[in-house]
C-alpha positions as CSV (number, residue, x, y, z in Angstrom):
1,X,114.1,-130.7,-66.6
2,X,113.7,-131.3,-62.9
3,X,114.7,-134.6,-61.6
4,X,112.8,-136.5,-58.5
5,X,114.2,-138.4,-55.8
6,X,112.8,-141.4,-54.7
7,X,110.1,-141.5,-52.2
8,X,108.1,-144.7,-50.7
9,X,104.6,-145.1,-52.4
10,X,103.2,-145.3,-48.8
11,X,103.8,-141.4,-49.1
12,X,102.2,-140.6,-51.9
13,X,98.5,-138.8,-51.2
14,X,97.8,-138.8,-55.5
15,X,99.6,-137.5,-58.4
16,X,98.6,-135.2,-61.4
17,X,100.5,-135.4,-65.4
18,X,100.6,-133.2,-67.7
19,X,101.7,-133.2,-71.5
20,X,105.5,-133.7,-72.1
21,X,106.1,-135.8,-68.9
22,X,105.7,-133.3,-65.7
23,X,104.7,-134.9,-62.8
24,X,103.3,-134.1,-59.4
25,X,102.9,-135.5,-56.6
26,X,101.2,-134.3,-53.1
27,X,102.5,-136.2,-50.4
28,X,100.5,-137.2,-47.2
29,X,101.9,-134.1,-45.7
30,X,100.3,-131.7,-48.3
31,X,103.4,-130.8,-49.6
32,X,104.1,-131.3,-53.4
33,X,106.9,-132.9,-55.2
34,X,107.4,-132.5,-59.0
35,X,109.5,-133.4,-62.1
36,X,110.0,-133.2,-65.6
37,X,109.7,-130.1,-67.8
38,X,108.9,-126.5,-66.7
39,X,110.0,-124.6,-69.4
40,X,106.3,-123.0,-68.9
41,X,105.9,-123.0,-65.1
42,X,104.6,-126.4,-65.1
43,X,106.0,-127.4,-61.8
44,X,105.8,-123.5,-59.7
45,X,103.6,-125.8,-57.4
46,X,107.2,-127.2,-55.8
47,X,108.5,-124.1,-55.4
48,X,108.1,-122.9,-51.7
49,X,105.4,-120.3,-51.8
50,X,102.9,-123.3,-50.5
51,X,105.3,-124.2,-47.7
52,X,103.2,-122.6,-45.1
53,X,99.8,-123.6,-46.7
54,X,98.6,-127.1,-47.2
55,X,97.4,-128.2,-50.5
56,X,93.7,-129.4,-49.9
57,X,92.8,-129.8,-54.1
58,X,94.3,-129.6,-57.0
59,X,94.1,-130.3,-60.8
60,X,96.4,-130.5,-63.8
61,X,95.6,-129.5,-67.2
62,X,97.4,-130.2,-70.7
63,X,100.5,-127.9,-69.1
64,X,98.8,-125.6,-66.2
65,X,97.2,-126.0,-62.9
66,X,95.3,-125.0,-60.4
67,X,95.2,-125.5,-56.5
68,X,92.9,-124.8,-53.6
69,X,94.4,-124.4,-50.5
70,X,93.3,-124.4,-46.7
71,X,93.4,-121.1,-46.3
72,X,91.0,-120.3,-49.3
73,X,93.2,-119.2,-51.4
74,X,93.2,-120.5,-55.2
75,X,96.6,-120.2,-57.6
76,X,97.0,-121.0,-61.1
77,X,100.5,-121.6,-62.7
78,X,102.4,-122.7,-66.1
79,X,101.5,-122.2,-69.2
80,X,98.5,-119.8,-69.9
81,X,98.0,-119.5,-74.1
82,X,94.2,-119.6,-73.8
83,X,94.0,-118.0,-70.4
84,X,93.2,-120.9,-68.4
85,X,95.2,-119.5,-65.4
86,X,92.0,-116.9,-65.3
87,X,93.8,-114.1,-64.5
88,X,93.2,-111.9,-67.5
89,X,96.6,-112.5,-69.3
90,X,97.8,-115.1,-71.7
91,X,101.3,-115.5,-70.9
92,X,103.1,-117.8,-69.1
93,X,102.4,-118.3,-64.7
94,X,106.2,-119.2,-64.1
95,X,105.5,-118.4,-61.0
96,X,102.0,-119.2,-59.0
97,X,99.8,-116.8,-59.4
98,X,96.4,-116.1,-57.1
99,X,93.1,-115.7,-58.3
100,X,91.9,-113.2,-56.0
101,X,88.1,-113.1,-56.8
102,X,88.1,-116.9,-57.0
103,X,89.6,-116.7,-53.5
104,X,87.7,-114.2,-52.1
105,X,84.1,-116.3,-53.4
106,X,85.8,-119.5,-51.8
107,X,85.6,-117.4,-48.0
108,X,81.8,-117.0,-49.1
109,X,81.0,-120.5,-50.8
110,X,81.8,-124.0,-49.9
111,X,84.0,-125.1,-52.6
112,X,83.7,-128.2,-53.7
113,X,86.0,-129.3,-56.7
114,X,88.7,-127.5,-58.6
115,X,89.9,-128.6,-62.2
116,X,91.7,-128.3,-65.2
117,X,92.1,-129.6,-69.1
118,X,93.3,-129.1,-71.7
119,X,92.8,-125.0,-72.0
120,X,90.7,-124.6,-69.3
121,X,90.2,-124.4,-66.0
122,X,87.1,-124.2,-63.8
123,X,85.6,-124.0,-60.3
124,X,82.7,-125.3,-58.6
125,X,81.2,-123.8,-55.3
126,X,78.2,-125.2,-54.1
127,X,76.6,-123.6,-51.2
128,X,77.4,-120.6,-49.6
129,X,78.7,-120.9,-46.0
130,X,76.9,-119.9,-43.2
């Protein structure tokens, strides 16, 4: 269980929950703060592989996410039973994970929303770039 420190609501960008009381939240900075469990990966978000990315969407599902950063990239992370990280396994993203056809399209397409549920995950890219 990770604790959080406080931090002034005036910070705070949004936040994303998940089941058994993880929390995120993405600052105004883009960077991400997180708490609660992560027995599943849950919170790899915090971790600093995003420290020299910004965080431009992201989505939490019943104990995964997913995130869309600037530079096109996509990552899933936590816990993957059903394969809603979407990267062909079913075990645990401990550690964020890229989808690198998903970011490879996102170069191509204009992606417009990233989200997650409960055992799913999807992506929606509306028209390509020119």
């Amino acid at each position: 269980m990770r604790s959080l420190v406080a931090i002034a609501s005036s910070e705070v960008q949004d936040a994303a929950t998940m089941w058994f009381s993880s929390l995120w939240l993405r600052l105004k900075d883009r960077s991400v703060q997180g708490c609660g469990r992560s027995s599943m990966g849950q919170l790899a978000i915090c971790r600093d592989f995003a420290k020299d990315r910004s965080l431009l969407q992201w989505s939490a599902g019943s104990e995964h996410g997913i995130g869309l950063f600037d530079d096109g990239s996509m990552w899933t992370w936590g816990w993957n039973d059903h394969g809603q990280c979407g990267n062909g396994e079913k075990s645990e993203r401990v550690e964020p994970t890229q989808l690198d056809e998903l970011s490879r399209l996102s170069h191509q397409w204009q992606t417009t929303i990233v989200r997650a549920g409960g055992g799913h995950s999807g992506t929606l890219f509306l028209s390509p770039l020119t």
